[in-house]
Each structure stands twice: as C-alpha cells, then as structure tokens.
DSSP file (Angstrom, degrees, kcal/mol; ACC not computed):
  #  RESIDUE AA STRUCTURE BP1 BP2  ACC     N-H-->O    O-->H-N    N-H-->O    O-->H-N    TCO  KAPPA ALPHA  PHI   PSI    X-CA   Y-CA   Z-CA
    1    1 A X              0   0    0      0, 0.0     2,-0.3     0, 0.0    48,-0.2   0.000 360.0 360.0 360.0 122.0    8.3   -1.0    0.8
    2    2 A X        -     0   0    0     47,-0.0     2,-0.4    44,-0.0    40,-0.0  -0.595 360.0-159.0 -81.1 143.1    7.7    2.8    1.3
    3    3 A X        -     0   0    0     -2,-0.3     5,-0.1     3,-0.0    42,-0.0  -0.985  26.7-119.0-126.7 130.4    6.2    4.7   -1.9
    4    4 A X    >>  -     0   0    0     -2,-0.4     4,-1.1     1,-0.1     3,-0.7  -0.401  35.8 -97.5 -85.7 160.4    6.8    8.2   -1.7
    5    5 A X  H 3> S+     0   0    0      1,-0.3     4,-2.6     2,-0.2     3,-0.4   0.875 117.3  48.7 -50.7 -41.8    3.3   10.4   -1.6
    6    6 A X  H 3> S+     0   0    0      2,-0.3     4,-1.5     1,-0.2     3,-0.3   0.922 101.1  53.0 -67.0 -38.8    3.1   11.2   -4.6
    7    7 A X  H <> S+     0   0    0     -3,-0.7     4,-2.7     1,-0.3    -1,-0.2   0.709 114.3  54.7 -47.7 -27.7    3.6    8.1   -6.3
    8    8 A X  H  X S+     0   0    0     -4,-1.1     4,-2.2    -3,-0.4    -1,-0.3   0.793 116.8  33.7 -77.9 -35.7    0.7    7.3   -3.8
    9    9 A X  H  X>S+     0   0    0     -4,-2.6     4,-2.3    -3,-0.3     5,-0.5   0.818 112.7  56.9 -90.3 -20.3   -1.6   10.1   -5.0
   10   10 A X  H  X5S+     0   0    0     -4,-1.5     4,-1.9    -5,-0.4    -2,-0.2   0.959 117.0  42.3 -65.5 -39.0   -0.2    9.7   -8.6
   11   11 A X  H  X5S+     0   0    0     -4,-2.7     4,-1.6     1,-0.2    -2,-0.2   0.895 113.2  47.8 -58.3 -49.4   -1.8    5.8   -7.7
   12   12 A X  H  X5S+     0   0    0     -4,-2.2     4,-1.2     2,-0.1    -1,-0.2   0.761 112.0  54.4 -78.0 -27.0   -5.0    6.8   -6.0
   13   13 A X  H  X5S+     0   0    0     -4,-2.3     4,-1.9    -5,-0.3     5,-0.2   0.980 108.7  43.2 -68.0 -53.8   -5.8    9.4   -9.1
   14   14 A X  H  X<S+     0   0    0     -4,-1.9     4,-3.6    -5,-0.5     5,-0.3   0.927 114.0  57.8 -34.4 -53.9   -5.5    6.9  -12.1
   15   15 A X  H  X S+     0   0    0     -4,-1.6     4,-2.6     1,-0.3    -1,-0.2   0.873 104.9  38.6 -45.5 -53.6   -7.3    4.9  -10.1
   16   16 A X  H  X S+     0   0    0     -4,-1.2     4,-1.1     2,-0.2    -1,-0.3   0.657 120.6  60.4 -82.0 -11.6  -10.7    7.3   -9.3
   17   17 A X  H  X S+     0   0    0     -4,-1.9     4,-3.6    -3,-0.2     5,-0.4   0.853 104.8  44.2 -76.9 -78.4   -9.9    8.0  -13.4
   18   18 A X  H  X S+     0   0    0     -4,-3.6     4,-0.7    -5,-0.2     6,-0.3   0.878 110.3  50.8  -3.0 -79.0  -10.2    4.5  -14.4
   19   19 A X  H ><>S+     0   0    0     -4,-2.6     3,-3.0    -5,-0.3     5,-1.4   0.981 118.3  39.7 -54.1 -69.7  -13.2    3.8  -12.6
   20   20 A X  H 3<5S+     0   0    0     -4,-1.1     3,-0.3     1,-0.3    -1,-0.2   0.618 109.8  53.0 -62.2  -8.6  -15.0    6.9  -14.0
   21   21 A X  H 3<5S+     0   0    0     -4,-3.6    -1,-0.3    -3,-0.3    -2,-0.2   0.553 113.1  48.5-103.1  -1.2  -13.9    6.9  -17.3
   22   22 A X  T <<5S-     0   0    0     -3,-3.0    -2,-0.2    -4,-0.7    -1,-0.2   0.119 111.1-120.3-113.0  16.8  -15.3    2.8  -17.4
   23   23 A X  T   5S+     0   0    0     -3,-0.3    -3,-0.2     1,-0.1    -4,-0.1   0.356  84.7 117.8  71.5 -14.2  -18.5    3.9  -15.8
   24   24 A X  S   <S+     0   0    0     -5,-1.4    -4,-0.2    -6,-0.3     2,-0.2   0.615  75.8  29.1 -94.0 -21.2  -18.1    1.8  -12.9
   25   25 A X        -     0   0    0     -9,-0.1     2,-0.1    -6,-0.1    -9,-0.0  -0.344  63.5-165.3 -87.0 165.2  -17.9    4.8  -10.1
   26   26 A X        -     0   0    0     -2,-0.2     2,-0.3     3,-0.0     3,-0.1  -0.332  18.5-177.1-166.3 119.6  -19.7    8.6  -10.2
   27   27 A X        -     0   0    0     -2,-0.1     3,-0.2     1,-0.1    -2,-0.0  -0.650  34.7-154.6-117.2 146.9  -18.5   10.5   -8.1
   28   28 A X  S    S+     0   0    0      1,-0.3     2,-0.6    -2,-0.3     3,-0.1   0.826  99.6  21.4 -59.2 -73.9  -19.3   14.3   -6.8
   29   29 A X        -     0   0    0      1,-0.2     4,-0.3    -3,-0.1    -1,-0.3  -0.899  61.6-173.6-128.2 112.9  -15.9   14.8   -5.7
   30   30 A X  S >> S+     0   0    0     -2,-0.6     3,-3.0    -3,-0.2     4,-1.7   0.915  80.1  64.3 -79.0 -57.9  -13.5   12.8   -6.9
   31   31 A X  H 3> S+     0   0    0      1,-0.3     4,-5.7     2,-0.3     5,-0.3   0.858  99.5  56.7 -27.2 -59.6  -10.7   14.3   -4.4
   32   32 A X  H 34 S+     0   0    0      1,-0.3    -1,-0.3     2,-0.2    -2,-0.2   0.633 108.8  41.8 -80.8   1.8  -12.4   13.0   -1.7
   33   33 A X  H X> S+     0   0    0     -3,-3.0     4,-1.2    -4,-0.3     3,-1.0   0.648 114.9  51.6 -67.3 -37.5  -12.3    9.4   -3.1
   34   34 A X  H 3X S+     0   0    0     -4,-1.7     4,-2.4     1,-0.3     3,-0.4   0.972 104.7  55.9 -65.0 -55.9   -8.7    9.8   -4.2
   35   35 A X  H 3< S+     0   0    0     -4,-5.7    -1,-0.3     1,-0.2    -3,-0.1   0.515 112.4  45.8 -61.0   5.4   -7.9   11.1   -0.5
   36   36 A X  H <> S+     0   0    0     -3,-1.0     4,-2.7    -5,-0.3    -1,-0.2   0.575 111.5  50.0-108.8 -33.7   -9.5    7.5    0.8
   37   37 A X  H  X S+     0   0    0     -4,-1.2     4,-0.6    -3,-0.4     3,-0.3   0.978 109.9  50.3 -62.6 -79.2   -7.8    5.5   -1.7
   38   38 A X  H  < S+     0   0    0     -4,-2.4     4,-0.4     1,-0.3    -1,-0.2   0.440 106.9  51.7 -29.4 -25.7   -4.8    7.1   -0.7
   39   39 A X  H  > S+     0   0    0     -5,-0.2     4,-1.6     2,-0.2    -1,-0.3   0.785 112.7  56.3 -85.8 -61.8   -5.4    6.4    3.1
   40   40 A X  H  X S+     0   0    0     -4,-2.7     4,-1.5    -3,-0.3    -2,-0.2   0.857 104.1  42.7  10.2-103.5   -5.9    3.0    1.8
   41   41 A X  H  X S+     0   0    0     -4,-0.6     4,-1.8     1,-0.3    -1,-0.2   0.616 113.7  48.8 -69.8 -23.2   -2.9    2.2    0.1
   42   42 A X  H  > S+     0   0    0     -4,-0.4     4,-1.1     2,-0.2    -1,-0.3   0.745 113.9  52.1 -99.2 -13.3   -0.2    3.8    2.9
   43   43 A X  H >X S+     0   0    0     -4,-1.6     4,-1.2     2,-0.2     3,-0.8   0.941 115.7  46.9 -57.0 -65.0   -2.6    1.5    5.9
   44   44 A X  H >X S+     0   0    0     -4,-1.5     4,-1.6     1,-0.2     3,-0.6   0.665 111.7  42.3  -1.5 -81.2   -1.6   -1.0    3.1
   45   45 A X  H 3X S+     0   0    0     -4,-1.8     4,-2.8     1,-0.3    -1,-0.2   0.693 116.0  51.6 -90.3 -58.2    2.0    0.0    3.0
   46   46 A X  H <X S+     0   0    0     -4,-1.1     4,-1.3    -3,-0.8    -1,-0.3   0.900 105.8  54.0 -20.2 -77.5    2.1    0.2    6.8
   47   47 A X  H <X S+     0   0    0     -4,-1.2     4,-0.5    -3,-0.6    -2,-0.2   0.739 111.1  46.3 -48.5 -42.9    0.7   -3.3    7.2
   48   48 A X  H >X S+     0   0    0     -4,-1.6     4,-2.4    -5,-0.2     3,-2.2   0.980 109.7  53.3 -71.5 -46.3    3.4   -4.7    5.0
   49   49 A X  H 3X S+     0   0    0     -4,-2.8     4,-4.8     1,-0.3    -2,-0.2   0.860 111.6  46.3 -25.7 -54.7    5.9   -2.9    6.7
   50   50 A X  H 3X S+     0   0    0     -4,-1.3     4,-1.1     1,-0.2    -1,-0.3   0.640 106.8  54.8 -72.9  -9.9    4.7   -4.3    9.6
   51   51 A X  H <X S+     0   0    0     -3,-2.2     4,-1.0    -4,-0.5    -2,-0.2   0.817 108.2  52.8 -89.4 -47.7    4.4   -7.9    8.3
   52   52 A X  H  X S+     0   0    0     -4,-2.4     4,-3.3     2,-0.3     5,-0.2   0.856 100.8  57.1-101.6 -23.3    8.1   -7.8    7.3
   53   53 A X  H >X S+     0   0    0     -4,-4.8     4,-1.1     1,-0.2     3,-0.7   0.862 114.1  46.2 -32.2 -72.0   10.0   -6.5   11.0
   54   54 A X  H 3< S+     0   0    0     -4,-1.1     4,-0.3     1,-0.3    -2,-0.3   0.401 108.1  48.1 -57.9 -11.6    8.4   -9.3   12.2
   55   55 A X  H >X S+     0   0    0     -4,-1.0     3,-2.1     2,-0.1     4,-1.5   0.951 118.6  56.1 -45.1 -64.6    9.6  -11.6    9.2
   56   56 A X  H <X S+     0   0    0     -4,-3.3     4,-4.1    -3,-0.7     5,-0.3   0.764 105.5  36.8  -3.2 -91.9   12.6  -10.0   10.2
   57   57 A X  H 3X S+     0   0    0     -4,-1.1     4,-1.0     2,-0.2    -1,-0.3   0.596 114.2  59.3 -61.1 -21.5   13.2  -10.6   13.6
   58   58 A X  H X> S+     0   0    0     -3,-2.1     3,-1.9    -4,-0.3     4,-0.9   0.994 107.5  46.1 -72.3 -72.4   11.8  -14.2   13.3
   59   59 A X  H 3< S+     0   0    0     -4,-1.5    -2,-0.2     1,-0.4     7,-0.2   0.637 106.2  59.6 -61.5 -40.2   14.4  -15.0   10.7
   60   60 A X  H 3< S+     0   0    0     -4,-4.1    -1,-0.4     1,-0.2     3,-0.4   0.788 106.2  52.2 -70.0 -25.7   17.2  -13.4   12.9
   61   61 A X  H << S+     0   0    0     -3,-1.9    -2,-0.2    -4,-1.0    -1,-0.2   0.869 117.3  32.2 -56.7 -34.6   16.2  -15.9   15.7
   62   62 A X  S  X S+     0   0    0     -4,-0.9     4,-2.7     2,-0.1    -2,-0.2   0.152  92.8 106.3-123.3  24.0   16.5  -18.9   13.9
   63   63 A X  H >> S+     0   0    0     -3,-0.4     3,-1.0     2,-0.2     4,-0.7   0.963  78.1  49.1 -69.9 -97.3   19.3  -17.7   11.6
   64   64 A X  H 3> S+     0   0    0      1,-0.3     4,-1.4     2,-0.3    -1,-0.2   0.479 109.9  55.3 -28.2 -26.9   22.1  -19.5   12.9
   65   65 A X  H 3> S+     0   0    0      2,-0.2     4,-0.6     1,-0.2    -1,-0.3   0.908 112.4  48.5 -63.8 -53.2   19.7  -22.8   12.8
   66   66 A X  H X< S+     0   0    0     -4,-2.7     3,-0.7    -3,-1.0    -2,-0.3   0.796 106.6  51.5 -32.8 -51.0   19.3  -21.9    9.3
   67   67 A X  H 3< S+     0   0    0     -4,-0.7    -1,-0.2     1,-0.3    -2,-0.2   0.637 113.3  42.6-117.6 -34.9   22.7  -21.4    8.5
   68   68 A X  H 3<        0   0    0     -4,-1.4    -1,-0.3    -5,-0.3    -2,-0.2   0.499 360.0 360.0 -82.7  13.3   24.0  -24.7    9.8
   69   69 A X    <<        0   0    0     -3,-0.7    -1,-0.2    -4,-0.6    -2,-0.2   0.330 360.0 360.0 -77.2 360.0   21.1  -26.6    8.4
C-alpha cells in the first residue's frame, strides 16, 4: 500500500505530538524526530511492498494448481 507524503508526515507528526504531550519523549527538535519517523514508516511501506510482489508472483505460479484444486 503507498501513503502519499503527507499522510506520512501528517502520521510521523501526531506521532512526535503524542509522545510529548504524554511526557514519554523530550525532544530539542522535534522535526528531526518526525523526519526519522517518517523514514521509518515509507522503509516500512517499502518492505511491504516488497513482501506482496513476491506474494504475487508466488501465487501466479501456482495459480492454475489453485484453480483446479
């Protein structure tokens, strides 16, 4: 699933809000937690990406096994 950037920065801000507004973080510069978060979540995003070709391509191999099963 692809998240457009913002939604991704919109994610990684809330986030670094959260945390600071429950005490649980303190931060200097909050940006440059957000921008890590954010780096995070699209490796994340990537990962999955990458997880589901290869669902993909598996399933289209053995699809016709499937399909007469």
């Amino acid at each position: 699933m692809k998240l457009h950037p913002q939604l991704i920065s919109y994610v990684a801000e809330t986030v670094v809000a959260d945390l600071v507004k429950e005490k649980k973080i303190s931060v200097a510069d909050d940006r440059m937690i957000i921008g890590l978060i954010e780096n995070l979540i699209e490796d994340e995003m990537e990962i999955e990406a990458d997880l589901d070709d290869e669902v993909r391509d598996v399933l289209s191999e053995h699809y016709e096994a499937m399909r007469s099963a």
